[in-house]
Every structure is written in C-alpha cells, then in structure tokens.
C-alpha positions as CSV (number, residue, x, y, z in Angstrom):
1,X,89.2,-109.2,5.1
2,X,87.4,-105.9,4.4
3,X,84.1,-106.4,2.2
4,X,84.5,-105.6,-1.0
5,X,81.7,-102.5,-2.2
6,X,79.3,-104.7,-3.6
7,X,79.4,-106.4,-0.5
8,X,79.0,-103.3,1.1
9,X,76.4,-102.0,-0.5
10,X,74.7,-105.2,0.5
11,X,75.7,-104.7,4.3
12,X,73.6,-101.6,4.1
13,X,70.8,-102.1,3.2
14,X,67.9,-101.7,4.8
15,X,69.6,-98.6,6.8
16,X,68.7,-95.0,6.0
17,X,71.2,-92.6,5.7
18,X,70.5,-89.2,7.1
19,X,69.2,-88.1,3.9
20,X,66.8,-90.3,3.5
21,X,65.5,-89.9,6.8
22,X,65.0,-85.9,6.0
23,X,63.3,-86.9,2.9
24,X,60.9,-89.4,4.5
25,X,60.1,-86.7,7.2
26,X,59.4,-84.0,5.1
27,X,56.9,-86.6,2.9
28,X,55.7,-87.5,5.7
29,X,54.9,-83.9,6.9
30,X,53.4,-82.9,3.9
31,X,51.6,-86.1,3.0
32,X,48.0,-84.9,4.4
33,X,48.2,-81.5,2.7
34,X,49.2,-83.1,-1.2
35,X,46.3,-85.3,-0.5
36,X,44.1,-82.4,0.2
37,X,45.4,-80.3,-2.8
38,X,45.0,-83.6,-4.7
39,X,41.2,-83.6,-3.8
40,X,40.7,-80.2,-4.7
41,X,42.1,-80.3,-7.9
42,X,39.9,-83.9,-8.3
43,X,37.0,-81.7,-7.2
44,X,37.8,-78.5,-9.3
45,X,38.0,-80.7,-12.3
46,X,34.4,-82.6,-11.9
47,X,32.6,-79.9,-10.7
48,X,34.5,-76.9,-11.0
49,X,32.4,-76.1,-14.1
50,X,29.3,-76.0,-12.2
51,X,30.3,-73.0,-9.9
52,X,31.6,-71.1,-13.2
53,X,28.4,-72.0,-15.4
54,X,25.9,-71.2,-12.4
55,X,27.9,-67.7,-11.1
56,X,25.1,-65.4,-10.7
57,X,22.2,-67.1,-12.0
58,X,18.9,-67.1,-9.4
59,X,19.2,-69.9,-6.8
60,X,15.8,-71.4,-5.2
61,X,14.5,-69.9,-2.1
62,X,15.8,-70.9,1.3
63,X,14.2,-73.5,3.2
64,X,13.4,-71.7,6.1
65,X,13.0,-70.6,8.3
66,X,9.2,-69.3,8.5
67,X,8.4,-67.0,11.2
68,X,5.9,-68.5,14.1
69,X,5.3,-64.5,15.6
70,X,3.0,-62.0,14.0
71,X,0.7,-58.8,14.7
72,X,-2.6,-58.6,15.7
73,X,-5.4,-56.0,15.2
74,X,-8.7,-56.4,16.8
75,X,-11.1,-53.7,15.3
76,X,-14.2,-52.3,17.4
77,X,-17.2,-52.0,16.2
78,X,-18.7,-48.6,14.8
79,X,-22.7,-48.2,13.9
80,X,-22.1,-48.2,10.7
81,X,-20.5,-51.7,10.9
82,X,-22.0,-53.4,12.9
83,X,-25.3,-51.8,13.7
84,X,-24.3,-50.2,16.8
85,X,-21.2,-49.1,18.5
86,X,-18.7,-51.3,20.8
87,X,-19.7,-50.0,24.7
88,X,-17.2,-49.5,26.8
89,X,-18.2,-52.5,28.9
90,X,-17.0,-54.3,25.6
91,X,-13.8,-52.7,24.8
92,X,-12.7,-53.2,28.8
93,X,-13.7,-56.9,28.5
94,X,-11.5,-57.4,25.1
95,X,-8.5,-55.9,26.6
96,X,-9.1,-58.2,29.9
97,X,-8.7,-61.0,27.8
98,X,-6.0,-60.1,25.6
99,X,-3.7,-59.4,28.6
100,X,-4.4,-62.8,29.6
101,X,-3.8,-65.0,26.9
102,X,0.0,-66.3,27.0
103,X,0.4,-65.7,23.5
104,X,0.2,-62.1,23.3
105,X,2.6,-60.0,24.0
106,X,1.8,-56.7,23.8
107,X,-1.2,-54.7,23.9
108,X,-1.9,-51.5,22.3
109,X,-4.8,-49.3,22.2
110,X,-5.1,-47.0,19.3
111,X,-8.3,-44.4,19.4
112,X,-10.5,-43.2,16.2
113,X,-8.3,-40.3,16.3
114,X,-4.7,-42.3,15.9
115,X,-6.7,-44.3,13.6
116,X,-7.5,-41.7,11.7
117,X,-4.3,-40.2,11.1
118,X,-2.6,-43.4,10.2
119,X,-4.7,-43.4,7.8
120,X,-4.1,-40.0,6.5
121,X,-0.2,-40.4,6.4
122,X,-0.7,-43.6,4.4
123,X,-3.1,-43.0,1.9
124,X,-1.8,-40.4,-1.1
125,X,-5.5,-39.3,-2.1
126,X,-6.5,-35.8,-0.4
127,X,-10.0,-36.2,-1.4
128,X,-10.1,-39.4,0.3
129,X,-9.2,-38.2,3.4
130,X,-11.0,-34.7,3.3
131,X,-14.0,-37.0,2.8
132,X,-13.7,-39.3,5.8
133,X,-15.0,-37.9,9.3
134,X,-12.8,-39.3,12.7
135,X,-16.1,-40.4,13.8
136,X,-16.3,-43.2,11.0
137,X,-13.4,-44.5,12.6
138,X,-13.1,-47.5,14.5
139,X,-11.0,-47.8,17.7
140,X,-8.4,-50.9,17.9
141,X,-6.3,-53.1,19.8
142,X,-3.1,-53.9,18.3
143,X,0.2,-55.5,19.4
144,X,2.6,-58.4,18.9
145,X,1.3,-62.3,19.1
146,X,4.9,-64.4,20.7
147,X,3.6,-67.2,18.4
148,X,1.4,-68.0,15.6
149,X,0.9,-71.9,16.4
150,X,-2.4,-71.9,17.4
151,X,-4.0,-68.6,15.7
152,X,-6.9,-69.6,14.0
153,X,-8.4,-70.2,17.9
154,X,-6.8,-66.9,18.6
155,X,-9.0,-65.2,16.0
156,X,-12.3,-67.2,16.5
157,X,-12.6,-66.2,20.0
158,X,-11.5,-62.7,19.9
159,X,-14.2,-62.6,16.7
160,X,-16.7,-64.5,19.0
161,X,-16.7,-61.4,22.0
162,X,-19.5,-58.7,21.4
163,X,-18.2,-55.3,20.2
164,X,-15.4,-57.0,18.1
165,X,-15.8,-55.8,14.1
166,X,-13.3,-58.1,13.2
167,X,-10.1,-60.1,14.4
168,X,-6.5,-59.8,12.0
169,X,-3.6,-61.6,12.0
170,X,0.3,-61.1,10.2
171,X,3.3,-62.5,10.4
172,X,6.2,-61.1,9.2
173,X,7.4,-61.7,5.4
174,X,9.3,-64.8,4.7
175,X,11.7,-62.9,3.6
176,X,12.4,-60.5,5.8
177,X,15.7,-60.8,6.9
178,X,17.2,-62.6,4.4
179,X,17.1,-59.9,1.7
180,X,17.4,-56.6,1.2
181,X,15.3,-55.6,-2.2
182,X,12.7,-57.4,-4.1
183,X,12.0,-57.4,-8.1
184,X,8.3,-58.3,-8.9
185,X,7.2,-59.2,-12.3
186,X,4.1,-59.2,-14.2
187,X,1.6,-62.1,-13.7
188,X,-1.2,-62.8,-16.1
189,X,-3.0,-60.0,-17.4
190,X,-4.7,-58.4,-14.4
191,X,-5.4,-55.1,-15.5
192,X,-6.7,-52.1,-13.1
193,X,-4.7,-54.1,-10.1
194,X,-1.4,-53.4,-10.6
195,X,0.5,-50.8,-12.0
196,X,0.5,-49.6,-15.6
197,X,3.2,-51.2,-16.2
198,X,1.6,-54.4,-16.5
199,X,-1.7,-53.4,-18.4
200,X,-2.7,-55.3,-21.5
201,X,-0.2,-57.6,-21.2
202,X,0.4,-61.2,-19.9
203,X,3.1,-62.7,-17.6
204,X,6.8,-61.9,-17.5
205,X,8.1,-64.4,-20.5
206,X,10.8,-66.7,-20.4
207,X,12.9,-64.2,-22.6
208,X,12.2,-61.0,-20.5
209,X,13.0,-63.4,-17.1
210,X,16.6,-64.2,-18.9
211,X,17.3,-60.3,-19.6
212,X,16.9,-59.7,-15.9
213,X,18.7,-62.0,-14.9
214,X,21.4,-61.2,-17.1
215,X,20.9,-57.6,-16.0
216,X,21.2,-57.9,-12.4
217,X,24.2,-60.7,-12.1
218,X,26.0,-57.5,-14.1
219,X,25.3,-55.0,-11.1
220,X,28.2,-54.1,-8.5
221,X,26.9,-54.7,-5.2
222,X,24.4,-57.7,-5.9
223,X,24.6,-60.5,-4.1
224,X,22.5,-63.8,-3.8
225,X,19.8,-64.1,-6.2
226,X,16.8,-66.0,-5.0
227,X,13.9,-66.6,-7.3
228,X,10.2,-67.0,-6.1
229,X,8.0,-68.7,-8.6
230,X,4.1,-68.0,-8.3
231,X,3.7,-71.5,-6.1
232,X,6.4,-69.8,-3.8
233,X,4.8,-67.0,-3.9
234,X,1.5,-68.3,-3.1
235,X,2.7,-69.9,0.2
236,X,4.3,-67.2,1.5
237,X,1.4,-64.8,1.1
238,X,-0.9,-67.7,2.5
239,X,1.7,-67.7,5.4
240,X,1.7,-64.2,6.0
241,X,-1.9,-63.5,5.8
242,X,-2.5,-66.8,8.3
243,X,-5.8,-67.3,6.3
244,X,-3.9,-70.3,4.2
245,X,-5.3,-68.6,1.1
246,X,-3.1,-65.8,-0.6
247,X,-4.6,-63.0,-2.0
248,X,-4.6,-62.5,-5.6
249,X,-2.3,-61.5,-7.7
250,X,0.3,-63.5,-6.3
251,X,3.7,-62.2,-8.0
252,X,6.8,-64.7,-8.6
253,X,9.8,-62.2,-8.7
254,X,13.6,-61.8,-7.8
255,X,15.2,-61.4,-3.8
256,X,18.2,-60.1,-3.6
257,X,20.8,-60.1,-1.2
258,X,23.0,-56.9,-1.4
259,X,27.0,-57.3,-0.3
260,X,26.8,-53.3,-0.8
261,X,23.5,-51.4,0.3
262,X,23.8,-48.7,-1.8
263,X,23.3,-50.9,-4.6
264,X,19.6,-51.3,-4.1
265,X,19.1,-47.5,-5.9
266,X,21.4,-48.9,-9.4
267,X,18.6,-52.2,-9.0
268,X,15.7,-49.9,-9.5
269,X,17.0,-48.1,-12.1
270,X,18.1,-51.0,-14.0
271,X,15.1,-53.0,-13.4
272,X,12.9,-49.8,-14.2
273,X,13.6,-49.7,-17.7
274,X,13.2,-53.8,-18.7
275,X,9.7,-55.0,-19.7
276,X,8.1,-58.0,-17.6
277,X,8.9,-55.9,-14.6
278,X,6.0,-54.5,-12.1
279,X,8.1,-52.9,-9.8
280,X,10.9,-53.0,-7.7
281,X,10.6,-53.2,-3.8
282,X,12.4,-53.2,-0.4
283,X,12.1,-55.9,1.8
284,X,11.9,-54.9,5.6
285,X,14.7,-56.3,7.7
C-alpha cells in the first residue's frame, strides 16, 4: 500500500532536498560577512556621528615619540669672555675627551672664521655684522650626541674643563617628522618679542582659534591637525632645550600634516590675513 501524501510528506522529513542544501551552503558561506556588515552598520549608527561631527577639527598631539639624540656645541673661550683666551693645550684636551665619550658621535671643529660667517649668513642686520671683528669670535666644537639620557653630566663636565665658555645642548623638535608646517598664535601681550603682529594685544581668543580652525579644515591639501596648547608647548621647548625650563614666550599653535606639499604656501596665505596669528612656520623633517 503506497503512502498516501500526507503520509509522505511525513516520511520526509527531516531530509533536505537539493535545494535546501544550496541554500544552507550559500548562508553558511556568507554567514561571517552579514555579521560583519551587521557590525558595521551597528557601529556606523552609534558612533558614525562622531567621525562626521569631528571631520577636521584639531586633534591632541601624539604621544610620542620624543627624540633621545641631539646636538652639541662646546664654545672656547675668548678674552673678552672669559678673561683670557682657550690655549691650545685646552682645545687639544676638549677634543681628547669628546672623542672618547660613547655618547658622541661626531665631532666637529668650527674656527672663529666659520664662526664668523655663520653668523653673517644668519643674521639680516648689515651693521651688525660690519660691526663685529672675526677676532671676537670664539672657536667651537660641534657635532651629534647618539643619546640624550644622561646629558646634564655631559654638560657639567665638558663646562667643568679649563678653556670651555660654555657647554649647549638640542635635541631635535618634537615635531619634526610628524608635520610639515606649523601655525603660531599670539600669547599674552609680550610686546617688543615677537612680531608686530602681536603688539598691544593679548592671546589668540577662543573666537579667533575657531576661525582658524574653520579656515584651515577648508584648505585642499591639509591633512591632520594637531593642536599644542601652551602646557604642550612648554614641554616640548623644555625638551628641546634639555635645560627642563622653556624659554619664554612659549606659543600654543596649530601642526599640520600636509597630504599635498604644495599646500603649505595656500596655509600661509590663509593664515596671514586672520588676527590671533603670529606667524606661520615650517617644521624641519
């Protein structure tokens, strides 16, 4: 007696047919990747909103990472300096023991005359320099330090050794590397310091920080926008200068990351015009 079809219907149950097997292969194939879509959409929907709202506005500086190298500059002592001039006994013995200290690593000599016209190429006053004879000119030992860990002993004894004027250390900007152009603004009123810009006038308000920001989100070719408040700022100076204390005025301001280098040129003329500004900066690489 065949079984009738509810009967049969009943015999088959728990059997796939062939196109239910396709269908629980291809769910099965796709399960991981609807889960995944499923998440992002989750995702999108609870924080979504934060990417849009914070496109473009200033994020907080990096972490790191700090640089531990730096340069040195050991200046020799002139008469007028130190009473009498560095012998050459004494500039002999303080290149002796610079080559032998394991945490320099290169060592430089630089005579009054290099000094000298250094100095000329730097500084943009003729009468400065038409006034200032070679022989008022220290000599110097300059060259890079492998690491900074231990270089307040570095200085003390190089400042200790007769003919020495004076032991310097620097390590590299914070920033370097990380960005490409820098936008300073006005601190409290320090007239006579900085540039006219900034004259009889206070720090960059809250106001004048918002049109900048609005300004250079708005600029093809900016990238990341990191802003350096003055207690930032302070440490990296202090950093830099190895002496723990920055020098004043300490500037908060804007680093930027440029996606287009060519950009830095539409920054400065952008930032040029907006008050709160005292000037706009590269940042060595």
């Amino acid at each position: 007696m065949e079984p009738t079809r509810e009967g049969a219907e009943e015999l088959d149950f728990g059997r796939e047919s062939a196109a239910e097997t396709r269908l629980r292969e291809l769910t099965s194939a796709y399960r991981w990747p609807l889960i995944a879509v499923a998440v992002i959409v989750a995702l999108a929907g609870a924080g979504g909103w934060y990417i849009l709202e914070n496109a473009g506005k200033p994020q907080a500086p990096p972490d790191g990472p700090w640089p531990t190298t730096g340069d040195y500059t050991v200046t020799m002592c002139i008469a007028a300096v130190c009473g009498d001039a560095a012998t050459r006994e004494e500039r002999l013995a303080v290149e002796r023991t610079l080559r032998s200290l394991p945490e320099v690593g290169t060592v430089l000599y630089r005579s009054p005359k290099e000094v000298y016209d250094r100095f000329a190429a730097m500084v943009d006053n003729a009468e400065l320099v038409a006034a200032t004879d070679v022989n008022d000119i220290p000599e110097a030992f300059e060259g890079e330090l492998r690491s900074t860990d231990d270089i307040e002993a570095f200085v003390a004894r190089l400042d200790a050794m007769p003919g020495v004027a004076g032991a310097r250390v620097a390590r590299p900007s914070f920033w370097a590397g990380k960005v490409d152009v820098a936008v300073l603004l006005c601190p409290d009123n320090m007239n006579g310091r900085l540039g006219p810009k900034c004259d009889d006038r206070g720090a960059a308000t809250r106001q004048e920080r918002e049109a900048i920001e609005e300004r250079l989100s708005s600029i093809p070719g900016v990238g990341t926008i990191y802003y350096s408040d003055r207690e930032h700022a302070r440490r990296v100076e202090a950093h830099m200068t190895v002496s723990g204390r920055a020098p004043e005025p300490v500037l908060s301001g804007y680093y930027i990351k440029l996606e287009d280098k060519a950009a830095a040129q539409a920054v400065e003329r952008a930032m040029d015009r907006l008050p709160g500004v005292d000037r706009v900066a590269p940042v060595a690489p």
